[in-house]
C-alpha positions as CSV (number, residue, x, y, z in Angstrom):
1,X,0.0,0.0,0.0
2,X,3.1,2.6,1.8
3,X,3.9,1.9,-2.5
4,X,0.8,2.6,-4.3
5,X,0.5,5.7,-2.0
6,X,4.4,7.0,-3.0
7,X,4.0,6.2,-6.6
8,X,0.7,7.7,-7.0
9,X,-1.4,4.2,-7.9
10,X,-3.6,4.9,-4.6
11,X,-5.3,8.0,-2.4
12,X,-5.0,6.9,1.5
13,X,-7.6,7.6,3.2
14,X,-7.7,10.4,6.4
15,X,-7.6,7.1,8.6
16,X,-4.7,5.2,6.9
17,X,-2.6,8.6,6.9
18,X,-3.0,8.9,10.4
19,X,-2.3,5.5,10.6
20,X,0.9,5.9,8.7
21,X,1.8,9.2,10.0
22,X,1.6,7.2,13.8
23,X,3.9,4.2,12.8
24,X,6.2,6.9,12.1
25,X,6.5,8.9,14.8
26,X,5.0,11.9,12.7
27,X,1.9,14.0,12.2
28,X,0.1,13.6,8.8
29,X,1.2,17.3,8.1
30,X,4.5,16.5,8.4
31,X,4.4,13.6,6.1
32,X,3.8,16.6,3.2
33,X,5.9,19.6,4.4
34,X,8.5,18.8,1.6
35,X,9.0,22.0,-0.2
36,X,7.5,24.1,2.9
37,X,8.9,26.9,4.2
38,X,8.7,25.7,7.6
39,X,9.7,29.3,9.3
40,X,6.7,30.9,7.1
41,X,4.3,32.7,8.9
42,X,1.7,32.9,6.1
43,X,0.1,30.5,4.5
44,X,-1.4,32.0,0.8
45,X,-4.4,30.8,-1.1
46,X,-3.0,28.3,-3.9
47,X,0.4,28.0,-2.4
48,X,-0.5,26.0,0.5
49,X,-0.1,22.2,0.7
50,X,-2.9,19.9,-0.3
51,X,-4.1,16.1,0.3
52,X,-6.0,14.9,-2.5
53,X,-8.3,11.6,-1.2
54,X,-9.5,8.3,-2.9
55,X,-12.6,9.5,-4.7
56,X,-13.7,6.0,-4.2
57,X,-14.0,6.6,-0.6
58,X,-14.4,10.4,0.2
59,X,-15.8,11.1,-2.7
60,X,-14.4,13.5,-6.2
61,X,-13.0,16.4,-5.3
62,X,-12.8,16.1,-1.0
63,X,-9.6,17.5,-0.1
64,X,-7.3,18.8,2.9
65,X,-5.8,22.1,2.7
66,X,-3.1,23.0,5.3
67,X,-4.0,26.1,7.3
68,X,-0.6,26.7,9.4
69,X,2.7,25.8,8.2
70,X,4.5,22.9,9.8
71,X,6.6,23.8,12.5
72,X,7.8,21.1,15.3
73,X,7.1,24.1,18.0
74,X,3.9,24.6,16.9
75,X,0.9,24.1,19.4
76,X,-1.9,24.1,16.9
77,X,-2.8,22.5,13.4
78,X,-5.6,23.8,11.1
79,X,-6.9,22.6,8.0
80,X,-9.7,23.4,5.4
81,X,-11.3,20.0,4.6
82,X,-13.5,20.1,1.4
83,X,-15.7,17.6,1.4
84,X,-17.7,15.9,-1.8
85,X,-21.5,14.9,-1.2
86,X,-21.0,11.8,1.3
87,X,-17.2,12.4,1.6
88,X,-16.5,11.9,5.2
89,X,-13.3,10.9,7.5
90,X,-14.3,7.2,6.9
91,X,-15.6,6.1,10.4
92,X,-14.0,7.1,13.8
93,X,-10.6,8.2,14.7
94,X,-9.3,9.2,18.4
95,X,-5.7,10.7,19.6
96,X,-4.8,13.3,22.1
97,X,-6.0,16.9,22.9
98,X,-9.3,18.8,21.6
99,X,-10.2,20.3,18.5
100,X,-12.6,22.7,17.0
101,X,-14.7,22.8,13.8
102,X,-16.2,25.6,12.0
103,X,-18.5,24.7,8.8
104,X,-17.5,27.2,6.4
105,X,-20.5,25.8,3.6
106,X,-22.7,23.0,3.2
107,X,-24.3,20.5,5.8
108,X,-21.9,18.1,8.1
109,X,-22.2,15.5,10.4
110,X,-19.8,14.9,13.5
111,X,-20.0,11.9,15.6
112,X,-18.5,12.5,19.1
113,X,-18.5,9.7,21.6
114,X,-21.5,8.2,20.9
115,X,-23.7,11.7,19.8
116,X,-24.4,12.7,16.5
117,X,-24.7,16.5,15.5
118,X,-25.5,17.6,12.1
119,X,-23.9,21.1,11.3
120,X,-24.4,24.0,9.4
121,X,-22.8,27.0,7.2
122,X,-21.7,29.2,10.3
123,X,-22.2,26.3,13.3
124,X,-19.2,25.0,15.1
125,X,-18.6,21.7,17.1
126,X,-15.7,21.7,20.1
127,X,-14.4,18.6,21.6
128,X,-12.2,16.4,23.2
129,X,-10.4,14.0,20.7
130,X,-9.9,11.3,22.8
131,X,-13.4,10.3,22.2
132,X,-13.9,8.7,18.8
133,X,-15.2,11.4,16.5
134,X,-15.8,11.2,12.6
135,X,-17.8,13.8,10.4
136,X,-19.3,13.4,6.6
137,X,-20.9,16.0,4.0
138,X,-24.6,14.9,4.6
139,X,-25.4,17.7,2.1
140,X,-25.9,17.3,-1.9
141,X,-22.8,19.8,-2.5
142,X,-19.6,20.4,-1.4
143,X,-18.8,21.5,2.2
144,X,-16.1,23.0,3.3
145,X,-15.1,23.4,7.4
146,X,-12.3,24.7,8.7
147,X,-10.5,22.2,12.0
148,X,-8.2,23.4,14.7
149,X,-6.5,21.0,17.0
150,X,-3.9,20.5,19.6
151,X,-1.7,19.5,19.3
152,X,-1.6,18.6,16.2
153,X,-1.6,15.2,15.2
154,X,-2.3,15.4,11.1
């Protein structure tokens, strides 16, 4: 699989990078800041790096975009996750600290623990990610959220 993914015969999905990223010692984000300019303060529209996921799974078109460049001293991660119709994190993932979501468009679904909360354009969700939580576009378009964690762990 670790051969598909480098050679570009496969899209992992959010699960199996994380998965990866753990066996490794890494975050996920770390596993793509080749070419980053890790000292950057800004991260610009178009410049910033992006994970492309198995249609087949997430959906055409779902996507994570880097919000803050990687930096080992950084406290927090954020990323813009554009999600197809029925793209979703692919059941439920759990690792240390809390995070934050903000639904920038479209209708989303978080599972925390054992609760399920459908979200809207402008809602936001806040929890502790040691429970299992997992999310999917619900909606008939894309959605697009914006998540903040720490410490960051993708």
């Amino acid at each position: 699989m670790l051969s598909k993914i480098e050679n570009g015969r496969a899209a992992p999905s959010l699960n199996t990078l994380y998965r990866i990223a753990e066996a490794l010692g890494l975050t996920v984000g770390q596993l793509f800041a080749k070419g980053v300019d890790l000292n950057g303060l800004v991260s610009r529209k178009g410049q910033r790096p992006v994970v492309k996921f198995d249609p087949l799974r997430r959906g055409p078109g779902s996507t994570l975009e880097r919000l803050i460049p990687y930096d080992r001293s950084r406290l927090l991660q954020g990323c813009i996750h554009h999600l197809a119709p029925g793209g979703g994190s692919e059941g439920s993932i759990k690792h240390e600290g809390e995070e934050v979501a903000y639904i920038l468009s479209g209708q989303i679904k978080f599972t925390v623990g054992e609760g399920d909360y459908a979200l809207n354009a402008g809602d936001s969700i806040c929890y502790r990610s040691e429970q299992p939580h997992g999310f999917r576009n619900i909606g008939q378009s894309t959605a697009s959220m914006i998540i903040i964690n720490t410490p960051p762990s993708f």
